[in-house]
C-alpha positions in Angstrom: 0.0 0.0 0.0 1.4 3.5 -1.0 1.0 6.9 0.1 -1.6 8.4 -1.3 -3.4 10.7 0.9 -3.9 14.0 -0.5 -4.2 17.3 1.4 -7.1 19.7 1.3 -5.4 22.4 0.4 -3.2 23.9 -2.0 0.1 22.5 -1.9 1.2 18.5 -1.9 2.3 16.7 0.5 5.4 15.8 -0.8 7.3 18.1 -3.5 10.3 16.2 -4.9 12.8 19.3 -3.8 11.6 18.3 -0.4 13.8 14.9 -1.0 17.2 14.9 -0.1 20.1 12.6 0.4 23.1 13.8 2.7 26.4 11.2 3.1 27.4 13.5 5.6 27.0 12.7 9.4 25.1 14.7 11.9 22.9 14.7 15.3 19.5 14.1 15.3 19.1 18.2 16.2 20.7 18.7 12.8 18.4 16.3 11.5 14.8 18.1 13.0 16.6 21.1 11.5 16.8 20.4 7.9 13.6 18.6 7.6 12.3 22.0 9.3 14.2 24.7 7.0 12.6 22.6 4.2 9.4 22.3 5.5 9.2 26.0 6.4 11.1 27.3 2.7 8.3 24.8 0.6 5.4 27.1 2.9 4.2 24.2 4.6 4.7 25.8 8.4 6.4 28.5 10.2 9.9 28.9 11.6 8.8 28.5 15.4 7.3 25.1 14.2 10.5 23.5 14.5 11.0 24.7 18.0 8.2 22.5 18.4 9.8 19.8 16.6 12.5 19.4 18.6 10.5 19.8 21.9 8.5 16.7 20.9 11.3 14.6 20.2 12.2 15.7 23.6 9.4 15.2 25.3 9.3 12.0 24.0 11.8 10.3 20.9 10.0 10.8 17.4 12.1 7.4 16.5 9.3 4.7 15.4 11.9 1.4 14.8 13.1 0.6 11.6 15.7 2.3 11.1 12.4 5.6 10.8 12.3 8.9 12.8 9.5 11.6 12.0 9.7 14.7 13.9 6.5 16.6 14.6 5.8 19.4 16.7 4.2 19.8 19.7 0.4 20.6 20.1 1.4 23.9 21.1 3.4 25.2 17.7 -0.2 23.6 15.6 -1.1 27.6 14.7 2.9 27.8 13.1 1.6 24.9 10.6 0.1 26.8 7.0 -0.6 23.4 5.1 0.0 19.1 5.3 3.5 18.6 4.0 6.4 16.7 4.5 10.1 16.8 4.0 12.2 13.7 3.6 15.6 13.3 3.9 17.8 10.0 3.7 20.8 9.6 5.7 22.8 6.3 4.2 25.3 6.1 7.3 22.8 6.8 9.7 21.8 9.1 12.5 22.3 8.0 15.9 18.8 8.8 17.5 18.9 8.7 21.5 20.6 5.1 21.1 18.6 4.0 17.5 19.8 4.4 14.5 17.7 5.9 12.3 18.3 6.2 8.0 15.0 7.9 7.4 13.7 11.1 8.9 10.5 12.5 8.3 9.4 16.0 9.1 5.7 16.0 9.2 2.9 18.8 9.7 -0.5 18.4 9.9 -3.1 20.7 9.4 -6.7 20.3 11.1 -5.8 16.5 12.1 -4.3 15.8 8.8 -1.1 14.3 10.5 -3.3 11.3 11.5 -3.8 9.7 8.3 -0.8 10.8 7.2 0.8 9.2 10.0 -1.1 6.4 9.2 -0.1 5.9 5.6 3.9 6.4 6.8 3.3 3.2 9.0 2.0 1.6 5.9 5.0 2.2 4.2 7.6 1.7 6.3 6.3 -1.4 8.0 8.4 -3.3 6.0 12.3 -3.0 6.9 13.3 -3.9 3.2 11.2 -0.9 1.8 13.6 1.2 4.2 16.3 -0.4 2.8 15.3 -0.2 -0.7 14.9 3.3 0.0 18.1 4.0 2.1 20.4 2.5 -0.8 18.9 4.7 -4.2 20.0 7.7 -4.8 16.9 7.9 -7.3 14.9 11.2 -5.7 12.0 9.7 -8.2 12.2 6.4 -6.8 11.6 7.8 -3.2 9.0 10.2 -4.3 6.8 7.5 -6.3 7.1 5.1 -3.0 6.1 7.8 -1.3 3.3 8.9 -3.2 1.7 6.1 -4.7 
């Protein structure tokens, strides 16, 4: 099963330029900081929603298991969020995530509940460790994007 759920509003979910693959290492702050720049430069939320990003991760690690982290923001930050979107970025040596290692980081905003069923189509996705690591070794932007979308 793919992800296909559409927002209400204007933009997509996922924009391809919202794709990227970094070789370089970093922290998982680093991480919740470029899913957010991107997430905030593609219009989908406001600069103090990543605030909130890293507050929930916090609060309480936004690493699900398979090698998948998706930083959200707190309840609070919800009025930074303009539109649904997402930002995706791939990390083939991997991030270490308060003791996980995570490959696949997520930044996710949801507007008026929309993060549920998004959430829920993610799960779909990623259930599967092999469509991680399918994912983790392309460097084919498309490839991600039609698994993503589909």
């Amino acid at each position: 099963m793919k992800f296909s759920f559409k927002s209400k509003k204007a933009l997509p979910i996922l924009m391809k330029e919202n794709i990227l693959i970094i070789n370089q290492p970093m922290s998982a702050k680093e991480a919740i900081e470029k899913v957010g720049e991107m997430m905030v430069n593609s219009g989908y939320v406001k600069e103090g929603y990543i605030d909130g990003m890293h507050r929930r991760d916090e609060d309480l690690s936004v690493y699900l298991g398979n090698l998948l982290a998706i930083p959200h923001g707190v309840h609070d930050v919800k009025d930074q969020i303009i539109d649904s979107g997402m930002a995706v970025l791939l990390v083939p040596n991997g991030i270490d995530w308060h003791g996980n290692t995570a490959k696949v980081i997520v930044g996710l905003a949801g507007k008026d509940g929309e993060h549920m069923a998004i959430l829920a189509n993610l799960a779909t996705v990623f259930e599967e460790l092999e469509t991680v690591e399918k994912l983790v070794e392309t460097r084919d932007i498309d490839l991600v994007y039609q698994t993503l979308t589909q």
